[in-house]
Z-matrix of the N, CA and C atoms (Angstrom, degrees):
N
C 1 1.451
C 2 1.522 1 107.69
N 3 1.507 2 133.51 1 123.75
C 4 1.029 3 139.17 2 161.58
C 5 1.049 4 125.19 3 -112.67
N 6 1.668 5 114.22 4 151.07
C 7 1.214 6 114.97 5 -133.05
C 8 1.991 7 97.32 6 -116.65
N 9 1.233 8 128.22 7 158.05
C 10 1.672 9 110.79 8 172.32
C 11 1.467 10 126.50 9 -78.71
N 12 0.994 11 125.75 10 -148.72
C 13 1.506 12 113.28 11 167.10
C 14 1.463 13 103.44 12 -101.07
N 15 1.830 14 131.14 13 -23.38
C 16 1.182 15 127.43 14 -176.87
C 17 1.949 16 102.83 15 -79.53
N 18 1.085 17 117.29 16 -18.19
C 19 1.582 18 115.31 17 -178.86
C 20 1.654 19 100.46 18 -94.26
N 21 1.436 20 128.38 19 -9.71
C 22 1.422 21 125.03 20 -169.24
C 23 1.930 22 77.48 21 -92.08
N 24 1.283 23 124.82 22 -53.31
C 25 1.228 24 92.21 23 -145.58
C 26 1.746 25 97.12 24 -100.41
N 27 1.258 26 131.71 25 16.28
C 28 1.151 27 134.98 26 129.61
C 29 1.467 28 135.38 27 -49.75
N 30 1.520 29 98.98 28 -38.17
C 31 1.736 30 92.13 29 171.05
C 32 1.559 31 108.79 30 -89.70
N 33 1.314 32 109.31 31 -16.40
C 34 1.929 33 99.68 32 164.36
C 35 0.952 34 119.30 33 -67.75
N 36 1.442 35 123.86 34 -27.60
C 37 1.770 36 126.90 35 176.74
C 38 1.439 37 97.72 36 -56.19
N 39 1.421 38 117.35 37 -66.25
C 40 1.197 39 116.37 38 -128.76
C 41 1.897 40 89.65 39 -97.83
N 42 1.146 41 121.83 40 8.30
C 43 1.721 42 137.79 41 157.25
C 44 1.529 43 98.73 42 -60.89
N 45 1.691 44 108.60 43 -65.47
C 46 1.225 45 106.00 44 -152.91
C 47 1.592 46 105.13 45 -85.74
N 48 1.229 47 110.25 46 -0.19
C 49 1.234 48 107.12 47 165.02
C 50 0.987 49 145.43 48 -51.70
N 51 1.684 50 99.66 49 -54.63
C 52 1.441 51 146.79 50 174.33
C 53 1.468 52 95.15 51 -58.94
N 54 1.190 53 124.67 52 -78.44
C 55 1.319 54 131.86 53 -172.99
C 56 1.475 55 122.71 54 -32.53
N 57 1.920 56 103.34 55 -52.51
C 58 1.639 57 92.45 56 -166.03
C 59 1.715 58 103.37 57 -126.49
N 60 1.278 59 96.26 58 28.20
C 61 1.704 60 108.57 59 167.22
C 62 1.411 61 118.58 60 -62.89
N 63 1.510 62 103.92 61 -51.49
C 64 1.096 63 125.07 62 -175.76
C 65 1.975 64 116.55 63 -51.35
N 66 1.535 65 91.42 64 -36.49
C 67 1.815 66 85.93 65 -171.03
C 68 1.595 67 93.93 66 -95.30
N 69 1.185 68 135.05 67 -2.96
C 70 1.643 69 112.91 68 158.39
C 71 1.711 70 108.20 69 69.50
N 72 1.486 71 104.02 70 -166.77
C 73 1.740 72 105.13 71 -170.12
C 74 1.828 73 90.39 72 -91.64
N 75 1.216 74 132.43 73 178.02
C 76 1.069 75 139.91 74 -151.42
C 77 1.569 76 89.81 75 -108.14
N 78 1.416 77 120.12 76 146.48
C 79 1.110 78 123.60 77 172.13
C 80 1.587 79 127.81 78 -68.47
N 81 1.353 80 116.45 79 139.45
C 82 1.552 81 126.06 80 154.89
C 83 1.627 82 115.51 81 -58.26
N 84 1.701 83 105.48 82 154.53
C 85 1.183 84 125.23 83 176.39
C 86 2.071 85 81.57 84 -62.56
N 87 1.213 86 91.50 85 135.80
C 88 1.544 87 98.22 86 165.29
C 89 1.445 88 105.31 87 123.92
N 90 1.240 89 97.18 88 -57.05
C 91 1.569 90 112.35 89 -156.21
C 92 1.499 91 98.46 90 -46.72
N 93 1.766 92 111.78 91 160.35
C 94 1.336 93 126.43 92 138.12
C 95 1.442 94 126.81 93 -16.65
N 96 1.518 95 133.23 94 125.63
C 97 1.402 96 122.29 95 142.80
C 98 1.087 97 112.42 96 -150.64
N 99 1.462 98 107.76 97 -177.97
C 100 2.005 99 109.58 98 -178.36
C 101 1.314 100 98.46 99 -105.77
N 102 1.711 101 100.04 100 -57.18
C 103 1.708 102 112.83 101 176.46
C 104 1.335 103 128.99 102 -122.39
N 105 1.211 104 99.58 103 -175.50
C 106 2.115 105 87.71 104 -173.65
C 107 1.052 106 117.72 105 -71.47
N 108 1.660 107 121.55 106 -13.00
C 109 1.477 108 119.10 107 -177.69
C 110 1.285 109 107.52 108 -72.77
N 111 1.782 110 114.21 109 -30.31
C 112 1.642 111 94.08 110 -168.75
C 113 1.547 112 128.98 111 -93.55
N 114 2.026 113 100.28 112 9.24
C 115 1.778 114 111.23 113 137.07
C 116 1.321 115 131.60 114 -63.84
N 117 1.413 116 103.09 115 -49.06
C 118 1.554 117 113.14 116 176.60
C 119 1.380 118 116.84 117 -161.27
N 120 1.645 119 109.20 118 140.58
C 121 1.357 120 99.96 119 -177.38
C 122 1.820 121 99.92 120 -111.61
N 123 1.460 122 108.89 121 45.43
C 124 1.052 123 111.05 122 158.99
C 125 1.446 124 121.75 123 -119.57
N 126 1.128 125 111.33 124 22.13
C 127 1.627 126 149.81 125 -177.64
C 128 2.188 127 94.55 126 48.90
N 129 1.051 128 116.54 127 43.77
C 130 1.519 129 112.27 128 166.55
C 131 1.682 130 126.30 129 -117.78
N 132 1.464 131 96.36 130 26.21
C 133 1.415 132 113.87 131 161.07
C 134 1.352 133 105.31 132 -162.77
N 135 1.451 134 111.68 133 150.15
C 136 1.332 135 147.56 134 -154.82
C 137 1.670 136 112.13 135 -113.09
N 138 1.065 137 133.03 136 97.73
C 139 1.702 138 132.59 137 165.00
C 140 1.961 139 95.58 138 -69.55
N 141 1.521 140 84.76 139 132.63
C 142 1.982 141 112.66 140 -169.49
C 143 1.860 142 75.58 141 -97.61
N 144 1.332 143 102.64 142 139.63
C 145 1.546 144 88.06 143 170.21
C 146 1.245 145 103.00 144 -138.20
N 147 1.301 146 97.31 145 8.04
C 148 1.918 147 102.88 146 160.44
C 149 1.522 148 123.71 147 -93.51
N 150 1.752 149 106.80 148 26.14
C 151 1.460 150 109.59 149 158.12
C 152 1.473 151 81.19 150 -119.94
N 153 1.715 152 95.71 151 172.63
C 154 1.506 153 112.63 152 176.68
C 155 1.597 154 123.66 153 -56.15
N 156 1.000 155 119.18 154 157.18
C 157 1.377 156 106.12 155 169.73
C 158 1.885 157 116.49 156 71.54
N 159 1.370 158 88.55 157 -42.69
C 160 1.382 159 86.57 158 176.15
C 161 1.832 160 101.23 159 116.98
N 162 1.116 161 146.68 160 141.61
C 163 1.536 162 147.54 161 -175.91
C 164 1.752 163 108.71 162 -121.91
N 165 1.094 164 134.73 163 96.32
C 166 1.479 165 123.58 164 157.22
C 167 1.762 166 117.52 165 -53.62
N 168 1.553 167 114.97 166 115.57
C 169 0.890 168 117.43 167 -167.78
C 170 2.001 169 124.97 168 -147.39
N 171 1.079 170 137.99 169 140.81
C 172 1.409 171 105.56 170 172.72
C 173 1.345 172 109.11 171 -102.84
N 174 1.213 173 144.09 172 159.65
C 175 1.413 174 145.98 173 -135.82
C 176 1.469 175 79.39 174 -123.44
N 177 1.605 176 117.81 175 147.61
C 178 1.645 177 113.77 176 147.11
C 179 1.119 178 102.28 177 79.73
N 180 1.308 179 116.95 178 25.82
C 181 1.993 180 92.74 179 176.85
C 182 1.385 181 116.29 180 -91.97
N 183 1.187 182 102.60 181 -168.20
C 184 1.423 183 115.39 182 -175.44
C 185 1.256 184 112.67 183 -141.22
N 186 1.903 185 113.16 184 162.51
C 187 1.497 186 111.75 185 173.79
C 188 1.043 187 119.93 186 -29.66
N 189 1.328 188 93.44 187 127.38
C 190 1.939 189 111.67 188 176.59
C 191 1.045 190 118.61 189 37.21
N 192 1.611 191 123.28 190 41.86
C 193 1.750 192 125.97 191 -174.97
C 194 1.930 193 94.02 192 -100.90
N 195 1.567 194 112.45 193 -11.85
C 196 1.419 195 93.65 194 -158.37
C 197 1.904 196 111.27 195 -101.19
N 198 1.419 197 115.86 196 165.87
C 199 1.700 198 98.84 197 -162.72
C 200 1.706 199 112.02 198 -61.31
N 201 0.870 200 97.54 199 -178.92
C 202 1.787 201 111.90 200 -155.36
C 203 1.431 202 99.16 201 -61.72
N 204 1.641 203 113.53 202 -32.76
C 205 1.614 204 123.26 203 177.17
C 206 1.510 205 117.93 204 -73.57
N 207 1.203 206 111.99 205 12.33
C 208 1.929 207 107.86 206 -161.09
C 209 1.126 208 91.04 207 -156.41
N 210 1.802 209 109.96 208 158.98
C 211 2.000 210 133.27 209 176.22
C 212 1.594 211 78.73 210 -118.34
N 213 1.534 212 65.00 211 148.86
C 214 1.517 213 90.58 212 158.88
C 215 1.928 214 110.33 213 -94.25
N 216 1.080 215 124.98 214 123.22
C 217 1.324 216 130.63 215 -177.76
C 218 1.093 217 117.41 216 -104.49
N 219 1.403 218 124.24 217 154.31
C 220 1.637 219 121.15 218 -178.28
C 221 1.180 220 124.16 219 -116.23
N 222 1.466 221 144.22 220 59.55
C 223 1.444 222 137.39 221 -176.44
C 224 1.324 223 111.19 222 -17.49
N 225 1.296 224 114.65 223 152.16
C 226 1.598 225 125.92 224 154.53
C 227 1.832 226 102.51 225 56.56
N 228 1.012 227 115.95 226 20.07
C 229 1.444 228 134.41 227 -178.78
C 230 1.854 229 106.79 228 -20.30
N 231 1.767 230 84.50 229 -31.31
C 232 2.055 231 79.55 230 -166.56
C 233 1.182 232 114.52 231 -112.59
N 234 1.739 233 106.17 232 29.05
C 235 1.394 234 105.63 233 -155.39
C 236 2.030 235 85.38 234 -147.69
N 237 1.064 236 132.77 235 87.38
C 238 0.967 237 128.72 236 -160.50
C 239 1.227 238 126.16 237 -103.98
N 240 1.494 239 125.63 238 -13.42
C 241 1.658 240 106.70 239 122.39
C 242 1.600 241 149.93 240 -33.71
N 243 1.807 242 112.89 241 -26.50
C 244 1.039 243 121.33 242 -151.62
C 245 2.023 244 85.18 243 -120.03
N 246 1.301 245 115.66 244 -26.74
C 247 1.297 246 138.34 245 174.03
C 248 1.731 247 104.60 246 -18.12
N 249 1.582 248 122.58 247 127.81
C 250 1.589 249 104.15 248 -173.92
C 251 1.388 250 93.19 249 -160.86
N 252 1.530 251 109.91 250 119.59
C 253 1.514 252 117.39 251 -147.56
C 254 2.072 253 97.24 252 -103.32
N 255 1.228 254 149.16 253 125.78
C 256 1.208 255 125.13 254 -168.71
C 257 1.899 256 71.85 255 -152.18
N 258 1.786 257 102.04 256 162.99
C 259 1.504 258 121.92 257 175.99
C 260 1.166 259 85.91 258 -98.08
N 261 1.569 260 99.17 259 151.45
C 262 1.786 261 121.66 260 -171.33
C 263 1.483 262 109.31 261 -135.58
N 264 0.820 263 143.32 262 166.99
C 265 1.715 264 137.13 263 -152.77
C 266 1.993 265 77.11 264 -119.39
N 267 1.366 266 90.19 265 132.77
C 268 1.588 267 107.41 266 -172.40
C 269 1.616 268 106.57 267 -99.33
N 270 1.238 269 114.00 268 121.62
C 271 1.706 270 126.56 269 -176.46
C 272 1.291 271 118.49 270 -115.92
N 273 1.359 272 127.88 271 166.24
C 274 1.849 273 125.00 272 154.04
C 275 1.824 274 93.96 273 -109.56
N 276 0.841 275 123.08 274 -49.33
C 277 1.680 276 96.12 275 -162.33
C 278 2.273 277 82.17 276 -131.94
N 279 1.684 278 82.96 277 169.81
C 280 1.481 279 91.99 278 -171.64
C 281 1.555 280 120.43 279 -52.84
N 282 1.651 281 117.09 280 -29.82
C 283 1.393 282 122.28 281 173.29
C 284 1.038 283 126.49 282 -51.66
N 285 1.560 284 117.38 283 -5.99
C 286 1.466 285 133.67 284 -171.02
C 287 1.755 286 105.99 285 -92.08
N 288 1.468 287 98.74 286 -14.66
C 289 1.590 288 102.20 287 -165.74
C 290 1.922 289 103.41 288 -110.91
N 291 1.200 290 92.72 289 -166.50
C 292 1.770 291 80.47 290 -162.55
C 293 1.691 292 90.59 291 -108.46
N 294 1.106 293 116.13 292 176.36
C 295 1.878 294 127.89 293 152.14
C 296 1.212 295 118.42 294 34.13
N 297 1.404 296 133.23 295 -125.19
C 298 1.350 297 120.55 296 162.44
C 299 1.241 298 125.33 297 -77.95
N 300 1.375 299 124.10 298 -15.19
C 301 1.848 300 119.64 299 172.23
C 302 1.437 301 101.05 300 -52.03
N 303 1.047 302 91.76 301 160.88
C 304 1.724 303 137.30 302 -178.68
C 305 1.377 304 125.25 303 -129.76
N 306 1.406 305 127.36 304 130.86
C 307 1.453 306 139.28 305 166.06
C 308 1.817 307 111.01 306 -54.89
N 309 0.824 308 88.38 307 93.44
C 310 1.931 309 95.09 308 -179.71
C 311 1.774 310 100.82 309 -98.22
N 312 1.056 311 100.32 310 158.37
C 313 1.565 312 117.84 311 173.62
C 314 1.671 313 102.66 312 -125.10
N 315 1.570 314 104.83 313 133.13
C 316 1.864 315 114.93 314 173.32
C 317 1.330 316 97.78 315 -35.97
N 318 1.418 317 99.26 316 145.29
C 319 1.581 318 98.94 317 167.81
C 320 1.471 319 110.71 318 -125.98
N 321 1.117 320 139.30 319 24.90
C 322 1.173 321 164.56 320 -178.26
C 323 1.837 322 108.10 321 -77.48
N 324 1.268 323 123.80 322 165.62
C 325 0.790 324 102.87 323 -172.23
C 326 2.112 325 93.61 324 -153.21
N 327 1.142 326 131.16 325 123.42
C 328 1.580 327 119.84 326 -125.39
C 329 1.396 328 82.44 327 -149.00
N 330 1.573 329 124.84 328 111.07
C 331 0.836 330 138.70 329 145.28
C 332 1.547 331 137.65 330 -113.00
N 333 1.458 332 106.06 331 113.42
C 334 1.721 333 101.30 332 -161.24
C 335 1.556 334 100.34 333 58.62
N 336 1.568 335 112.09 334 -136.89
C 337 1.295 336 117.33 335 -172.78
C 338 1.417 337 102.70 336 -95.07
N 339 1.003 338 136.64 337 21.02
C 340 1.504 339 133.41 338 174.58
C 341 1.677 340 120.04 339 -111.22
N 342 1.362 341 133.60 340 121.71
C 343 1.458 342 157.28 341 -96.60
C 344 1.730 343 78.91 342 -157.02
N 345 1.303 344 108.54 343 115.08
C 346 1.715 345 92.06 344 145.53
C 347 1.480 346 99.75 345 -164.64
N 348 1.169 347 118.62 346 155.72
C 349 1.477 348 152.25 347 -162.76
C 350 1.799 349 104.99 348 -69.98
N 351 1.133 350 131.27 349 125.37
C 352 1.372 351 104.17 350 153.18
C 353 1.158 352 138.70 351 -72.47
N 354 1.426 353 124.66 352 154.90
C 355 1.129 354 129.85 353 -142.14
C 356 2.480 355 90.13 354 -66.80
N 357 1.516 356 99.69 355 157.60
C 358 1.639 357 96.31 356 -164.78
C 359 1.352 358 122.68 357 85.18
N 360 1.088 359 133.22 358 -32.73
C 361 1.482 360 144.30 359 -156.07
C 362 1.868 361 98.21 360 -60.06
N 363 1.008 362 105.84 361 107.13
C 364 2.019 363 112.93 362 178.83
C 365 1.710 364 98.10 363 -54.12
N 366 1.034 365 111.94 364 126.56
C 367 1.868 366 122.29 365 145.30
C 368 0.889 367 122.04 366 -30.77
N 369 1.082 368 105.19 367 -29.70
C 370 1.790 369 99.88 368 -169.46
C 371 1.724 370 104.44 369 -94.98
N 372 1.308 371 111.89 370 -14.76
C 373 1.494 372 104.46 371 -171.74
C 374 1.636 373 91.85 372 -101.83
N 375 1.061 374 111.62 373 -47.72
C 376 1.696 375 122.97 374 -173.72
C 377 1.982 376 98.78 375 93.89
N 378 1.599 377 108.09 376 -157.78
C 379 1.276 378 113.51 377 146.54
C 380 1.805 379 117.84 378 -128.43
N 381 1.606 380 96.93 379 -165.26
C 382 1.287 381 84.16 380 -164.66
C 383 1.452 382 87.96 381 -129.64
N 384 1.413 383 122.23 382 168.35
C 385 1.730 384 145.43 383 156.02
C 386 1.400 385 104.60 384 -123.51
N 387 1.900 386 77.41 385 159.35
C 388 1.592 387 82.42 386 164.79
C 389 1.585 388 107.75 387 -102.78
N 390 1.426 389 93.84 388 164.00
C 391 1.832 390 99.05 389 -179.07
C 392 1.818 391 115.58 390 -95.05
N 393 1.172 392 96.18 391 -27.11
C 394 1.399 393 123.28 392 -173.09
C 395 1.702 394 97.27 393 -64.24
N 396 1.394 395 105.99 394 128.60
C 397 1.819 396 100.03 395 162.66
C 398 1.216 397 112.70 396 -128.61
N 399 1.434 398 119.41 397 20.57
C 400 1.385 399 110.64 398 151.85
C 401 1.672 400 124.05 399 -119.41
N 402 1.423 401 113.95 400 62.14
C 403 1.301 402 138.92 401 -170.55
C 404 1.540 403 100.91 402 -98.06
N 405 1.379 404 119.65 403 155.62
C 406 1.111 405 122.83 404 141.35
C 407 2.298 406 100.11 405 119.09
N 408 1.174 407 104.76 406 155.21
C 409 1.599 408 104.54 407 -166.96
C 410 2.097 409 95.49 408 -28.61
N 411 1.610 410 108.72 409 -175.79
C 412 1.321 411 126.68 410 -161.17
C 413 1.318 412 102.15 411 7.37
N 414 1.198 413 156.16 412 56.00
C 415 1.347 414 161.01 413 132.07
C 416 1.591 415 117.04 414 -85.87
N 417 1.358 416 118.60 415 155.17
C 418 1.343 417 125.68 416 177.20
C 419 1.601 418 107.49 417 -60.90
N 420 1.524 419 117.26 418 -23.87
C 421 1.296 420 118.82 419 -173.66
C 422 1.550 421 110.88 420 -134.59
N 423 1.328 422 109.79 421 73.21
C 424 1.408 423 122.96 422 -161.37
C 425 1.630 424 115.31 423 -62.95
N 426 1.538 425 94.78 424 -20.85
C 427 1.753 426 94.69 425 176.50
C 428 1.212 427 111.91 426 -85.68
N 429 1.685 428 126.55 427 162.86
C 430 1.580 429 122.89 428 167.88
C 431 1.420 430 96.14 429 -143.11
N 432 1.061 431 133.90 430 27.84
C 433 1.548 432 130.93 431 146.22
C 434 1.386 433 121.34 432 -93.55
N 435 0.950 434 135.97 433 154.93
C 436 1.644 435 148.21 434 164.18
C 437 1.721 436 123.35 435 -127.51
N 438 1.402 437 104.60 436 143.56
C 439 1.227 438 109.57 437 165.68
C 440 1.028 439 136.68 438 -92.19
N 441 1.467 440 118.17 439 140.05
C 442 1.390 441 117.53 440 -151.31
C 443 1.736 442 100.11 441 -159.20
N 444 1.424 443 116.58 442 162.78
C 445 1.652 444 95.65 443 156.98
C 446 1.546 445 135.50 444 -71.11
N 447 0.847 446 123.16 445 151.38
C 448 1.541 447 117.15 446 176.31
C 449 1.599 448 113.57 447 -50.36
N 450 0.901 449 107.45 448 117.68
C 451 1.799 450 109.63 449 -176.25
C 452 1.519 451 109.13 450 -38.87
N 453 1.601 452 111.78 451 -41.10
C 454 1.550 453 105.59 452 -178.89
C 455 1.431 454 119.35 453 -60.38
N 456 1.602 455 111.60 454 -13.08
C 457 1.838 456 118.31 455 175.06
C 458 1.432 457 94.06 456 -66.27
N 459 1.065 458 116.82 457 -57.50
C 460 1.767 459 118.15 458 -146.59
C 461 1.346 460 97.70 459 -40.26
């Protein structure tokens, strides 16, 4: 059976269709995952899979290292052994975030180089900063909230 040139390059369409349909546009800091491939299969983001759903995220960042859509945030901000810096998908109100996350704001409180907790803040949750210092309106990264779960889930 031979085939024409309009059915040869019809079945290449619909080959490569098949093939790379499946992996879609690459995920956002935020999104859903199971594993790290289905953030990136350029291995430079990490799925947390000890939140629900799964978190696309890069672990360890630094000022203004994370994409234009995400802060870099600082767990345990006042506690700097325990301190754990990851990009967070950047929101203004909770509709911006997915499922049960929530739009949280740092709760940290950052003077010069000094970090401290507000007064109440549980141990076990710590607080948070942002890492990012070019946040906030006419900035490249105009948001300074992140989504996250509500601390009362954890």
């Amino acid at each position: 059976m031979s085939f024409g040139p309009r059915a040869k390059v019809a079945l290449l369409v619909a080959f490569f269709a098949a093939v790379f349909a499946p992996m879609g546009c690459a995920r956002r800091i935020g999104d859903g995952c199971a594993l790290d491939t289905d953030c990136s299969i350029n291995n430079d983001r990490r799925c947390d899979t000890s939140q629900p759903g799964g978190y696309c995220t890069v672990a360890e960042c630094d000022r203004n290292s994370c994409p234009d859509d995400a802060l870099c945030v600082e767990f345990f901000a006042d506690t700097p052994r325990r301190a754990r810096r990851f990009c967070m998908s950047a929101c203004n109100t909770d509709g911006d975030c997915r499922g049960e996350y929530r739009c949280q704001a740092p709760t940290a409180n950052v003077t010069g180089l000094f970090v401290t907790c507000p007064a109440g803040t549980d141990p076990e949750t710590g607080c948070t900063r942002l890492v990012d210092d070019r946040t906030g309106p006419g900035t490249s990264k105009p948001r300074t909230r992140y989504c996250a779960l509500p601390i009362s889930s954890i």
